[in-house]
N, C-alpha and C positions, 0 to 999 in steps of 0.2 A: 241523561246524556245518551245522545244513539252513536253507537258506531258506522264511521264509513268506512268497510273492509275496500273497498275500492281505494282510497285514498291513505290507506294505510299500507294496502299493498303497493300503492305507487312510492309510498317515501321509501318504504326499503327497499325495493327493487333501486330506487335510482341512490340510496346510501351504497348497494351493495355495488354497482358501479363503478359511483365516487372510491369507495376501495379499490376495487382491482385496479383503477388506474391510477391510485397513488402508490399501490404495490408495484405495477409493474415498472412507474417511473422507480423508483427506488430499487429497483432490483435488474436496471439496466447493466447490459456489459461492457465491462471495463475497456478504455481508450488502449488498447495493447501495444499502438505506438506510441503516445503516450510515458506508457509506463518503459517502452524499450528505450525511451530517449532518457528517462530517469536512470535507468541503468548503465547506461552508456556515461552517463554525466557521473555517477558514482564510482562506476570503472576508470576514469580519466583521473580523479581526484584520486581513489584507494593508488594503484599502482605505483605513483611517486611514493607516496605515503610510506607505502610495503618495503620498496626498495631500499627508503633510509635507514626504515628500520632494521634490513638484511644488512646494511653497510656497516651499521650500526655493532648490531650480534658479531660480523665479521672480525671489528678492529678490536675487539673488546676479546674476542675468543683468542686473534695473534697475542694479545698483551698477555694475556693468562698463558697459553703456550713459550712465551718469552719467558715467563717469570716473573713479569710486572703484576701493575696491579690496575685491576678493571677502571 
């Protein structure tokens, strides 16, 4: 069997290609709007959330200050 370094060097050459460009798809940068819109959607939902739970701690700390009971 003979080798053809000519066509050997073309498959790798064009594998080492096919890599970088599946690396560099994969290693694209993040949609930052995107992700600000996820945060903003997360900040809308935690904030009520937070507050009940402060209203919450609040009535429960007057009842223990009264004397009652939690």
């Amino acid at each position: 069997m003979r080798f053809r370094w000519e066509e050997i060097r073309a498959a790798t050459n064009a594998a080492l290609t096919d890599l970088r460009t599946a690396l560099a798809d994969s290693t694209a940068a993040p949609d930052t709007v995107a992700m600000l819109e996820q945060l903003r959607e997360l900040q809308r939902g935690a904030v009520p959330q937070l507050q009940g739970l402060i209203d919450t701690l609040g009535s429960v700390q007057e009842r223990l200050s009264a004397g009652g009971r939690p």
